[in-house]
C-alpha positions in Angstrom: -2.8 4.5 11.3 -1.0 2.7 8.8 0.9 -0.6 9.7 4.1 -1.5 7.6 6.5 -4.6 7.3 8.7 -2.7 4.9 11.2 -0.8 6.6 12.2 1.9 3.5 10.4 2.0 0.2 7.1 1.8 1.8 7.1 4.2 4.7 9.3 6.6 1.9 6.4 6.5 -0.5 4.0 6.7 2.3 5.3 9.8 4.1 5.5 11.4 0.4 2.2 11.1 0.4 1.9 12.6 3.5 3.5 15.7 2.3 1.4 16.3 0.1 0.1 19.9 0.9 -3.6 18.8 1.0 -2.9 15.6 2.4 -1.0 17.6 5.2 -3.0 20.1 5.5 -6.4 17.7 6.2 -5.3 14.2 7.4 -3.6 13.0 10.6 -1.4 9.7 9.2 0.4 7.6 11.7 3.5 5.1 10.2 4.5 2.4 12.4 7.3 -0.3 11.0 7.2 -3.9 11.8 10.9 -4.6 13.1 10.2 -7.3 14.9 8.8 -10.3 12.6 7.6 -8.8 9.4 5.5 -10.9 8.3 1.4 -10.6 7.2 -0.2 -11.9 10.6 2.3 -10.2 13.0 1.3 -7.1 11.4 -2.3 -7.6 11.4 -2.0 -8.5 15.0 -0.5 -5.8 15.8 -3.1 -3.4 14.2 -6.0 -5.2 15.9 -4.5 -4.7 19.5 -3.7 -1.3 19.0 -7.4 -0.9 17.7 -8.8 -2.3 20.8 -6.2 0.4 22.7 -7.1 3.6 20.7 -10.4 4.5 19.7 -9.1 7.6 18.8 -7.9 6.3 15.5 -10.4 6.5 13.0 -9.2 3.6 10.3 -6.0 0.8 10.1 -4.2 -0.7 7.9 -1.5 -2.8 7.0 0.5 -2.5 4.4 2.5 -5.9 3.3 3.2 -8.3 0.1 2.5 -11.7 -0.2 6.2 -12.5 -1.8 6.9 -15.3 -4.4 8.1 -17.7 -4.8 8.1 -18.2 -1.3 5.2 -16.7 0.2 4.6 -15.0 3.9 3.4 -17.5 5.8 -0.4 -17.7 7.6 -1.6 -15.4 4.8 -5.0 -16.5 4.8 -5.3 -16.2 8.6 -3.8 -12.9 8.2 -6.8 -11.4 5.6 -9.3 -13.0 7.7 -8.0 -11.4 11.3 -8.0 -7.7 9.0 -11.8 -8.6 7.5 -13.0 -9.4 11.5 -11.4 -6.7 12.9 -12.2 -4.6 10.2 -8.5 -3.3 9.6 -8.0 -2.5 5.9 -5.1 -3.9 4.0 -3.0 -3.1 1.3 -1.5 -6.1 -0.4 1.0 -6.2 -3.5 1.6 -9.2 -5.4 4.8 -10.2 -5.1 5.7 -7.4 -3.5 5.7 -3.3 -2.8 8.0 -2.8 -5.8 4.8 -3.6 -8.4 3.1 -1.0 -7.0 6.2 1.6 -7.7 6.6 0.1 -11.3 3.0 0.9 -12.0 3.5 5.2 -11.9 5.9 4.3 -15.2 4.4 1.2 -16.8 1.3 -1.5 -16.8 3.0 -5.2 -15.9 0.8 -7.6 -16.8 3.2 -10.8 -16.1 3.6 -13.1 -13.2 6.7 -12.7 -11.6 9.1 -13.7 -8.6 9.9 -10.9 -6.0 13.7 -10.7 -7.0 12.3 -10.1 -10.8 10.1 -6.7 -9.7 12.4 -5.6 -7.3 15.3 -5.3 -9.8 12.9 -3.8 -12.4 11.3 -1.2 -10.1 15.2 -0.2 -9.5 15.6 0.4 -13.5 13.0 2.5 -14.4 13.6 4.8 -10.9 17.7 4.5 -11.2 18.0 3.5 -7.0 20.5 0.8 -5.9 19.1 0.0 -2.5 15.9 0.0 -1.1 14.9 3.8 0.1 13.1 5.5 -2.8 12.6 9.2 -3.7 8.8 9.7 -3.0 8.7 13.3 -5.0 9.6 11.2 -8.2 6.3 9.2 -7.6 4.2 11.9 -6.1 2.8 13.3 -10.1 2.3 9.4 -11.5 0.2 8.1 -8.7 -2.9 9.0 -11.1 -1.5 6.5 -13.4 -0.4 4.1 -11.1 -3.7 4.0 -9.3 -5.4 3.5 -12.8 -3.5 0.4 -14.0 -4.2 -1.3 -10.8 -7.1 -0.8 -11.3 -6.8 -3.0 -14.8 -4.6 -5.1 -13.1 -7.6 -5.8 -10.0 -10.2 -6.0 -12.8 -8.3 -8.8 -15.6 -8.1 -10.5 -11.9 -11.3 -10.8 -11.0 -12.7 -11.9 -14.4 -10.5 -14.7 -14.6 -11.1 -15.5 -11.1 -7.9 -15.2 -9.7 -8.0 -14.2 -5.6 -5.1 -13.8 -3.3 -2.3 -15.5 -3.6 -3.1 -16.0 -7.1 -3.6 -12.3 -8.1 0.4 -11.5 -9.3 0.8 -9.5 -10.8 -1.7 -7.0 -7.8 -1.2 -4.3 -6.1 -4.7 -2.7 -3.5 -2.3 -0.2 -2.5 -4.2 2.0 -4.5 -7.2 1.5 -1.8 -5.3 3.0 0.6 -4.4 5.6 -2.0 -7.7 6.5 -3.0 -9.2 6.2 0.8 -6.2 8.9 2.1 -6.9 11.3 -1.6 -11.3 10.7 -0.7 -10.6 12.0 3.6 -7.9 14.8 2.3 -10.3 16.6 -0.8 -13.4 16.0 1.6 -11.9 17.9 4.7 -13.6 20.7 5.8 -10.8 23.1 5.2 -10.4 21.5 2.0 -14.0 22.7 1.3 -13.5 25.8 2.9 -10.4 27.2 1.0 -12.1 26.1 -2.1 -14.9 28.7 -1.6 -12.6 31.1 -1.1 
């Protein structure tokens, strides 16, 4: 189950992902949108009592961004509730956006939220906020390989959240949902046939 704040371009890239015929095929993904505060803990929250309801649900996670130059409030508390509970999270540094401008380019500078957002819109031509998930579906490779950089130049100078920006772990999530869909047993199954 996947917890969002976003309300378009992150459930749009999420349910192209969910499309994808072996992702279909060999994962159950829930999307749930945040309408009612949208912020880091709220979301959390939310993904911890739902845990405690339905053991059914094998993983969670939230999917938010930390925003500059005004960032989402109780964001500490908010990592620390998902690392107890054991609720994974997704994060991008300022925000969602970096994450879609990494399937065209590496970005390497700091920046304010209003600076990726307009940039994301650019290289993908949109003017509002809902995104065409089949124009990112073939770049993810690429996208999940410069965060990787990104994550790595952070960590050896010893920048952590809120200090990561330019960051994006969506490719965790990424990676997790790619690692449950090719290990399926139909997966394994229609690849010995």
């Amino acid at each position: 189950m996947i917890f969002c704040e976003g309300k378009r371009s992150e459930p749009d890239y999420l349910n192209g992902i969910k499309q994808l015929p072996h992702v279909a095929r060999n994962t159950a993904i829930s999307i749930e949108i945040d309408l009612e505060h949208g912020v880091p803990l709220s979301l959390v929250k939310r993904a911890v009592q739902r845990k405690g309801e339905d053991k059914e649900i094998d993983e969670f996670w939230c999917v938010f961004d930390v925003e500059w130059p005004n960032q989402h409030p109780n964001l500490e508390q908010a990592v620390s509730l998902a690392q107890q509970h054991d609720v994974r999270l997704a994060i991008s540094n300022p925000c969602f956006e970096l994450w879609l401008i990494l399937h065209f380019e590496q970005y390497t500078r700091f920046a304010s939220t209003d600076k990726i957002e307009r940039h994301s819109k650019n290289l993908d031509g949109r003017t509002g906020k809902r995104i065409n998930a089949a124009q990112y579906m073939p770049l993810r490779g690429m996208a999940t390989t410069r965060a990787q950089e990104l994550s790595a130049r952070h960590k050896q100078d010893g920048n952590q959240l809120p200090k990561n920006n330019p960051s994006s772990s969506v490719t965790d999530l990424l990676i997790r949902i790619e690692s449950i869909a090719t290990s399926s047993p139909a997966t394994r199954n229609s690849s010995r046939n």
